[in-house]
C-alpha positions in Angstrom: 81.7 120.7 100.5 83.1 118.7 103.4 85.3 116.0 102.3 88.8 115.9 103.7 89.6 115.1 107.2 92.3 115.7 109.1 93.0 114.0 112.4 95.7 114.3 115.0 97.4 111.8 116.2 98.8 111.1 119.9 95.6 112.3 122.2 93.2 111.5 119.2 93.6 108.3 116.8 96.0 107.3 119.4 94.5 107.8 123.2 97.2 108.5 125.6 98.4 110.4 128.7 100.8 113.0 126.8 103.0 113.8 130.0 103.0 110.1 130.8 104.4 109.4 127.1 107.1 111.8 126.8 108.2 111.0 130.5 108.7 107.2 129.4 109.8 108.3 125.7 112.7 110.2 127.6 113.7 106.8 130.1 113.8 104.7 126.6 115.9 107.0 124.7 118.1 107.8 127.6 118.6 104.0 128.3 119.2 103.3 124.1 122.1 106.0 124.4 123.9 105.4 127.5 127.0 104.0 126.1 127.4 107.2 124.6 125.9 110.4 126.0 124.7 110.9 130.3 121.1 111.1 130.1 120.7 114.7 131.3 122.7 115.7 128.4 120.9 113.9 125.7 117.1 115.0 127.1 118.6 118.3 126.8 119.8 118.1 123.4 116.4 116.2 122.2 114.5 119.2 123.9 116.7 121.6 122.0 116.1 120.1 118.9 112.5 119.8 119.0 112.2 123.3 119.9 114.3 124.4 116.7 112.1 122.5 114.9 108.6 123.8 116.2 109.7 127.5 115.4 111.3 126.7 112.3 110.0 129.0 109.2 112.7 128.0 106.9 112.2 126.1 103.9 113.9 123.3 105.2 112.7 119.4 106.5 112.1 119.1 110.5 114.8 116.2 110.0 117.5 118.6 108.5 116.2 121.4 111.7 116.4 118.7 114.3 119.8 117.3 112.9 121.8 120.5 112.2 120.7 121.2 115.7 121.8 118.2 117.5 125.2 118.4 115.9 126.1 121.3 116.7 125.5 119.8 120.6 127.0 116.6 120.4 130.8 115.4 120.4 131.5 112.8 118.0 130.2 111.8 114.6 126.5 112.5 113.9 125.8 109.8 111.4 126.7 107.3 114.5 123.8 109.1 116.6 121.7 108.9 113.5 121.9 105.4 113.1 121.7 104.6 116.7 118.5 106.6 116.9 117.2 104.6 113.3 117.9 101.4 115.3 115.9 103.2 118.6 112.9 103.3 116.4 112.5 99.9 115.5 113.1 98.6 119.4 113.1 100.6 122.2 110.5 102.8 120.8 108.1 100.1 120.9 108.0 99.5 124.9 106.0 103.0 124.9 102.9 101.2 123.2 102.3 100.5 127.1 101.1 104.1 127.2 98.6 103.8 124.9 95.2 102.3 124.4 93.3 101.8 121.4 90.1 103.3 121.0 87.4 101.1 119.5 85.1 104.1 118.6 88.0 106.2 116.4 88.1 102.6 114.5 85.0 102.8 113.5 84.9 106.0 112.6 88.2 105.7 110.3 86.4 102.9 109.2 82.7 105.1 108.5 84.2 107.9 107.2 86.3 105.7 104.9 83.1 103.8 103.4 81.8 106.7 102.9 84.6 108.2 100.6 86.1 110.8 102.8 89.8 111.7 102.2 91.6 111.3 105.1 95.2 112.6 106.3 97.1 111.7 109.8 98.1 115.9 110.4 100.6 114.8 113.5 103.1 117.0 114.1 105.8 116.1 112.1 108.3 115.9 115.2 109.2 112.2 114.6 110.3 109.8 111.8 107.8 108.5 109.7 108.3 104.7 111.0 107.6 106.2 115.1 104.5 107.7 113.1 103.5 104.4 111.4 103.8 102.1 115.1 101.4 104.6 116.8 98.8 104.2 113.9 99.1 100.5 114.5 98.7 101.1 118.1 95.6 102.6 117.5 94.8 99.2 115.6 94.3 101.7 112.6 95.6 100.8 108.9 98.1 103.8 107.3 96.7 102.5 103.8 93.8 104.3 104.8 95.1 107.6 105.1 96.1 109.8 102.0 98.6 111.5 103.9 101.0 111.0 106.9 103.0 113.7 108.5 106.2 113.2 108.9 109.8 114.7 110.0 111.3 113.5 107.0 108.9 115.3 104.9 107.4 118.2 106.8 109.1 121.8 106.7 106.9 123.0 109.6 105.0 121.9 112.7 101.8 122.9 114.8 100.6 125.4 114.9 102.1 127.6 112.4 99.4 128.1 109.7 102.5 127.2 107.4 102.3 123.3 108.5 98.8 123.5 107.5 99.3 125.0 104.4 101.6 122.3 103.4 99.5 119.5 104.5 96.9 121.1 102.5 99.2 121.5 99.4 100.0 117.4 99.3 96.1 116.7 99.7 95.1 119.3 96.6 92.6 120.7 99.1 91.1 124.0 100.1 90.5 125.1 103.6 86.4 124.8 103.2 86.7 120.9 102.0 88.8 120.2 105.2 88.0 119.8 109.1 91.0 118.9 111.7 90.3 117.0 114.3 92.3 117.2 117.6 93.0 117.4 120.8 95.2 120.0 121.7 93.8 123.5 121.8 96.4 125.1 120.7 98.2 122.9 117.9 95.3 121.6 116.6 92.8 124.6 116.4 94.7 126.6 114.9 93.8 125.0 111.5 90.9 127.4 111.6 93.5 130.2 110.9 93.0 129.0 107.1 89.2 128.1 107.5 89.4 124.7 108.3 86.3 123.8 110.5 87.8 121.6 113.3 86.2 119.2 116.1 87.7 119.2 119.5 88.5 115.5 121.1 87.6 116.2 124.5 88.6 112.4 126.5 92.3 113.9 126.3 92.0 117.1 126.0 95.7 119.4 126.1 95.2 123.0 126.8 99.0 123.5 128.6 98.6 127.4 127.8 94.6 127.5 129.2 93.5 129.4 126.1 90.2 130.3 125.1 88.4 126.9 123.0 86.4 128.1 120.0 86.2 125.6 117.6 83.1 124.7 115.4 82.7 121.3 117.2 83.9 119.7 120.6 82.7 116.4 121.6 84.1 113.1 123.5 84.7 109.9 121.1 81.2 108.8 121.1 80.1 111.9 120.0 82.5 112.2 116.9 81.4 108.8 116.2 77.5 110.2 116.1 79.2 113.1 114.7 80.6 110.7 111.6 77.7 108.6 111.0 75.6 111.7 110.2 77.6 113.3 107.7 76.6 112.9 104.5 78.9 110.8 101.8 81.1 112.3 98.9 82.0 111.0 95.9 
C-alpha cells in the first residue's frame, strides 16, 4: 500500500526557473570568493565538482566527492575554502530566494498528505549542504519537521538518477519500492525512481527534460492536479 512520498525539491516543493537559479547561484558564489579565486576559475571548479559527485558509485559522502575534488583544483588550504563556503551558506546564499516563489497548493498538499499520515521525505539531490537544503524548504514556506527525511551532501553517497541514491533514500525510510511514489519535476532525475518500482507523479508547471526523453510515468499533472491528486488518496495508519 501507498504510504511514503517522496518529493523533489527545486522545480517542485520549491517553484523556480532552474537555469535562472544556477545562473544567479554562480554571480553569488563568484562574488563571496573574489578575494580569493577569479570567478571563471571557481565556476569551473564548482562544475567539476558537482559532476564528480553526480557519477560517483563509491561508497563515499557527496561532501567527501565534491571536496577531494576541489582540492585537488585549488591552490591554498582547503579548510579556508571550506569555511568560506560554510559562511556563503548562511549569507549570500540567501539573496537567491529572489528566484523563487512559494506555491500555495504544494502547502496544502504537504499539509493533506501529512493529516492524513503519509510518510514524507524531501529526495533532492544531495548536491548541497543540508542548511542550503533547509532555506529552500522554508522558501517554499514548508516546515522540515514534517519531512522524515532530508537529502543531503553531508549524508548522501549518490545522486539522481542512479537507482543507488534511491536505494539509499529508501534504506533510511525502512521502505519498499511499492509503499513509495516520487514526485518531481525533472524527467530524467526524478523518473527514474521507477527503476526500483516506485510509482512517480510528474510536476508539469516546471517541467526539466534538458535531454528530451520519452515521459512515462504513472502520473503527470500541474500543482492543482496533484493537489486533487492528494485529497483523493485514501489515509494510512
Amino acid at each position: 500500500m501507498l504510504d511514503t512520498i517522496l518529493f523533489d525539491l527545486d522545480g517542485t516543493l520549491l517553484p523556480l526557473d532552474m537555469d535562472k537559479f544556477i545562473k544567479h547561484y554562480f554571480k553569488e558564489v563568484s562574488n563571496y570568493f573574489q578575494d580569493m579565486i577569479e570567478a571563471d576559475r571557481l565556476i569551473s571548479h564548482v562544475w567539476t565538482g558537482t559532476k564528480a559527485m553526480v557519477t560517483n558509485l563509491e561508497k563515499k559522502t557527496n561532501e567527501q566527492v565534491f571536496m577531494n575534488t576541489f582540492k585537488n583544483l585549488i591552490e591554498g588550504d582547503l579548510a579556508v575554502y571550506q569555511e568560506r563556503f560554510d559562511r556563503f551558506y548562511d549569507d549570500g546564499f540567501l539573496k537567491l530566494r529572489d528566484c523563487t516563489k512559494a506555491s500555495p497548493l504544494i502547502r496544502e498538499a504537504v499539509k493533506v498528505l501529512k493529516k492524513k499520515g503519509y510518510t514524507m521525505a524531501v529526495a533532492t539531490n544531495p548536491l548541497f549542504p543540508l542548511k542550503a537544503v533547509l532555506h529552500r524548504i522554508e522558501w517554499a514556506e514548508l516546515n522540515p519537521d514534517d519531512f522524515n527525511y532530508i537529502s543531503s551532501y553531508e549524508q548522501n553517497h549518490y545522486c539522481k538518477p542512479h537507482p543507488e541514491f534511491y536505494q539509499e533514500v529508501l534504506d533510511s525510510l525502512g521502505k519498499q519500492p511499492h509503499q513509495c511514489m516520487m514526485v518531481g519535476n525533472d524527467v530524467r532525475d526524478d523518473l527514474a525512481a521507477s527503476g526500483l518500482g516506485i510509482k512517480t507523479y510528474l510536476i508539469t508547471n516546471h517541467l526539466f527534460n534538458r535531454y528530451n526523453l520519452p515521459i512515462e510515468c504513472d502520473h503527470q499533472g500541474t500543482y492543482e492536479d496533484f493537489y486533487r491528486f492528494v485529497c483523493d488518496l485514501p489515509k494510512v495508519g
